[in-house]
C-alpha positions in Angstrom: 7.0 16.8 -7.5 10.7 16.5 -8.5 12.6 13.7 -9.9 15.6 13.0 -7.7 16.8 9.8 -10.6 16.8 9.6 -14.4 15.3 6.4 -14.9 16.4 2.8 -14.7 14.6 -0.7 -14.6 14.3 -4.1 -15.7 13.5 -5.2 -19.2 10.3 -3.7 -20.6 9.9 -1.1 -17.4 11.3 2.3 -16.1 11.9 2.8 -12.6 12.9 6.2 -11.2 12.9 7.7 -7.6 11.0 11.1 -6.7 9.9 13.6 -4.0 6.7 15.3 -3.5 6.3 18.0 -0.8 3.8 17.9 1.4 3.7 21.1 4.0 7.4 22.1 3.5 8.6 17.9 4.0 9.6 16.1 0.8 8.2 12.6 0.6 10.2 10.1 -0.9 8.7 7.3 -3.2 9.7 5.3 -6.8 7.6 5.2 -9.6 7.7 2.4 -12.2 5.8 2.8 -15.4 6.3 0.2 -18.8 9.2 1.2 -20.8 6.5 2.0 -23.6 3.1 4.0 -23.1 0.5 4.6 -25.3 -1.6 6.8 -23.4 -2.5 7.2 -20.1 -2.6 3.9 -17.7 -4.0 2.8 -14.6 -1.5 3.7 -11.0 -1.6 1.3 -8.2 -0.4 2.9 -5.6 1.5 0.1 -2.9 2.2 0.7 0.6 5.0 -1.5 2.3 5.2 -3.8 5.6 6.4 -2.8 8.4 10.2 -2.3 8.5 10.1 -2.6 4.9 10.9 0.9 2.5 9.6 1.8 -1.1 12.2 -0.7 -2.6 12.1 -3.7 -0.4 12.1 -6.9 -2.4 8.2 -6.5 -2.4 7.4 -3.7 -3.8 10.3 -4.1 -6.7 8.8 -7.4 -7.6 5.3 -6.2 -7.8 6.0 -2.8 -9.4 7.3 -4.2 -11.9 5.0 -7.0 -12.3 2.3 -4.1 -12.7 4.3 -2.3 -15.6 5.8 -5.3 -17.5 3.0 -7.6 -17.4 -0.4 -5.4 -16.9 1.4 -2.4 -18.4 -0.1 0.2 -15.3 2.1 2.5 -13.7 3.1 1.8 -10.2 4.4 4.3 -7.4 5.4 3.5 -3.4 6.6 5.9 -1.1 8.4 5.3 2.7 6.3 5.3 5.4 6.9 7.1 8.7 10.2 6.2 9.9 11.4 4.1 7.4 13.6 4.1 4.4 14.4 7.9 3.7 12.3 9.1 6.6 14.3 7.2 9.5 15.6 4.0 10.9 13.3 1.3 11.6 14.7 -2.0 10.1 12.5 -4.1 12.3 8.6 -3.9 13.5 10.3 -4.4 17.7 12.7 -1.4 16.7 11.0 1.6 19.2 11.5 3.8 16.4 8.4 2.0 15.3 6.7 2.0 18.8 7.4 6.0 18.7 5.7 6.0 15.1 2.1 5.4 16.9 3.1 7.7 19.9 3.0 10.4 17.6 0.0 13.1 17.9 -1.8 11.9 14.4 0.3 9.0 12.2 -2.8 7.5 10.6 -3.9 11.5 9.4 0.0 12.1 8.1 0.0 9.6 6.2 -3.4 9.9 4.5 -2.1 13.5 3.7 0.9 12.2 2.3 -0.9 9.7 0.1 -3.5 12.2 -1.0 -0.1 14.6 -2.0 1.3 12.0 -3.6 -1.8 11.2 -5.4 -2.4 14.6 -6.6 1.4 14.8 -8.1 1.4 11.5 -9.8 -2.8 12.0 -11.3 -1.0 14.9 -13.4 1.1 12.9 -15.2 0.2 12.3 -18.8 1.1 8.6 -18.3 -1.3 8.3 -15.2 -5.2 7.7 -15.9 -6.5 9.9 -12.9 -9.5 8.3 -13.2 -8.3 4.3 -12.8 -6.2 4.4 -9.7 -6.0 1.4 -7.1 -4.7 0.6 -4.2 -2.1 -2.4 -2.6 -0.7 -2.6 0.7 -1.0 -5.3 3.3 0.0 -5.3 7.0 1.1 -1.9 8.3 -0.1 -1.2 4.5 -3.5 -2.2 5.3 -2.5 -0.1 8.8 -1.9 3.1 7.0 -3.6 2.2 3.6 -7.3 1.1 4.8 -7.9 4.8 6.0 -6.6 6.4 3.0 -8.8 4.4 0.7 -11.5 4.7 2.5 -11.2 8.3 2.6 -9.9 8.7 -0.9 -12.5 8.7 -3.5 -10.1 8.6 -6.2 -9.6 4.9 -5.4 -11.7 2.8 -7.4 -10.6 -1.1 -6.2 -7.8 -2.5 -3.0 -5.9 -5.0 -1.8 -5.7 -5.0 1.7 -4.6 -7.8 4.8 -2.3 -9.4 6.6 -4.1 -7.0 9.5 -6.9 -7.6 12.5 -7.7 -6.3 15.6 -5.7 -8.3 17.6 -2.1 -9.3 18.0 1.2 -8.0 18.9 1.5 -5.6 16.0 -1.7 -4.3 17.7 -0.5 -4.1 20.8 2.4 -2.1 19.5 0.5 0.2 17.3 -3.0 0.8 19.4 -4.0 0.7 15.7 -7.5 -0.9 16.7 -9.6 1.9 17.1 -8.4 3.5 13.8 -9.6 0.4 12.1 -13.0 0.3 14.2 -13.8 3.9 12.5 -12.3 3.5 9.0 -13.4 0.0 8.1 -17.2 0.7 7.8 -16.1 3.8 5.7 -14.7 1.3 3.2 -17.0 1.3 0.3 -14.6 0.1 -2.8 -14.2 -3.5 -4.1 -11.6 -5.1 -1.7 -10.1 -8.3 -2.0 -8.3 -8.4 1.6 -5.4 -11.4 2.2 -4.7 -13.3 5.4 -2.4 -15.5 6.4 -3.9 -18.5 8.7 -1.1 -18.5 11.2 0.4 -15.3 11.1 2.6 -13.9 13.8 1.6 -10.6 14.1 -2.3 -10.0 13.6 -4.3 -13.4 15.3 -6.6 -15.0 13.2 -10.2 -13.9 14.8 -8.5 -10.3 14.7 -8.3 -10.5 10.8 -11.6 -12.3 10.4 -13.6 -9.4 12.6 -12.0 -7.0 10.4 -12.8 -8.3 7.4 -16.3 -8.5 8.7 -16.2 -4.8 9.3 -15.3 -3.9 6.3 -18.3 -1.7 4.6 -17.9 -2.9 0.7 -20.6 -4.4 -0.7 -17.7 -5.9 -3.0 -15.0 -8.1 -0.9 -12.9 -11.3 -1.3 -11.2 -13.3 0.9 -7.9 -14.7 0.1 -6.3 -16.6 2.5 -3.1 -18.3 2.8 -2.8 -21.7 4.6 0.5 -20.6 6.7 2.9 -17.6 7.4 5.0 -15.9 4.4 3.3 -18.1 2.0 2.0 -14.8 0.1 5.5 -13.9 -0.7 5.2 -16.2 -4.4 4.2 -14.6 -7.9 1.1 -16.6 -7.9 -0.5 -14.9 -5.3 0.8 -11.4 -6.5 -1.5 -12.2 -10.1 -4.9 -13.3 -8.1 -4.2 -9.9 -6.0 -3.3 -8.2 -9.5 -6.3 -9.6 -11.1 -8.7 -8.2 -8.8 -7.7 -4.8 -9.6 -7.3 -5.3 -12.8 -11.5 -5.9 -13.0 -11.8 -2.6 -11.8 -9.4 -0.4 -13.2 
């Protein structure tokens, strides 16, 4: 793991960029951790949206919602193609198409997690053994296999994801979540949006229903982008924060 920044950050958090290699390829993510630590803190690690990168507005606002306010540690890292890896700025770009034409994406990107999780568990600021785990829509995509083959993850926020829909379509993601869902044994609280426009309604529901926790919420949201306000960042926050 190397630093690539020294440090910066709204009031009351640090905020500094980093690379961890994975099988010769750096992987580029931000970390965010309260500006004062007295021992070691739970990580939640956050996957973005589709065309998003590691410091959309999203994961900015909720990194540091997790280190000023629940005083965690927080890390993101680009996802295939975007930010630092490439040049997707929207989910109809065909980079984005190309991402799912690839020979394993899903695998890739549980690897880079797991890398990621192995550099930032041996930090002294990082409780190893309190790590969660936020990402909705192609974070739920890439994030609802690594969780529920990661062990290490003890509670997640998942959604804005189904079976059906045009980010479906695109991605052939269905199958993946067919096999990984029933593997998903950790407390989930998993977010839809009623009328979202890419991942139909019954195509979130039947997810959710395959999900394997014993432990899982439903949060959903009466129309699209409502999710995007504070308040429904703290009910996600709070549901990790029982667990971690």
């Amino acid at each position: 793991m190397e630093w690539t920044e020294n440090g910066s950050g709204a009031a009351g958090t640090i905020e500094r960029a980093f690379t961890v290699d994975r099988a010769g390829a750096a992987v580029p993510g931000v970390f965010w951790c309260p500006e004062h630590l007295d021992g070691a803190t739970p990580l939640v690690l956050m996957g973005h949206g589709g065309s998003g990168h590691k410091r959309n507005n999203r994961m900015v606002q909720l990194g540091q919602m997790f280190a000023r306010d629940y005083g965690w540690c927080a890390a993101s890292m680009d996802g295939p193609a975007h930010g630092d890896r490439g040049l997707v700025k929207q989910a109809t770009d065909p980079a984005y198409r190309e991402i799912w034409q690839r020979d394993s994406p899903v695998q890739d990107m549980i690897d880079d997690w797991k890398a990621l999780l192995d550099a930032l568990s041996a930090l002294d600021c990082v409780d190893a053994h309190r790590i969660g785990y936020w990402g909705v829509s192609m974070g739920t995509m890439f994030g609802l296999p690594f969780v529920s083959s990661e062990p290490r993850i003890k509670a997640a926020v998942l959604g804005k994801a189904g079976l059906t829909g045009s980010s479906v379509v695109r991605s052939g993601i269905a199958p993946v979540f067919e096999k990984y869902a029933p593997m998903l044994t950790q407390p989930v609280m998993f977010a839809i949006q009623w009328d979202d426009e890419r991942f139909d309604r019954d195509g979130q529901l039947d997810l959710y229903d395959r999900l394997g926790s014993a432990d899982k919420r439903l949060h959903a949201y009466p129309g699209v982008h409502v999710d995007n306000g504070p308040e429904s960042f703290e009910v996600q926050a709070d549901h990790l924060k029982r667990y971690l």
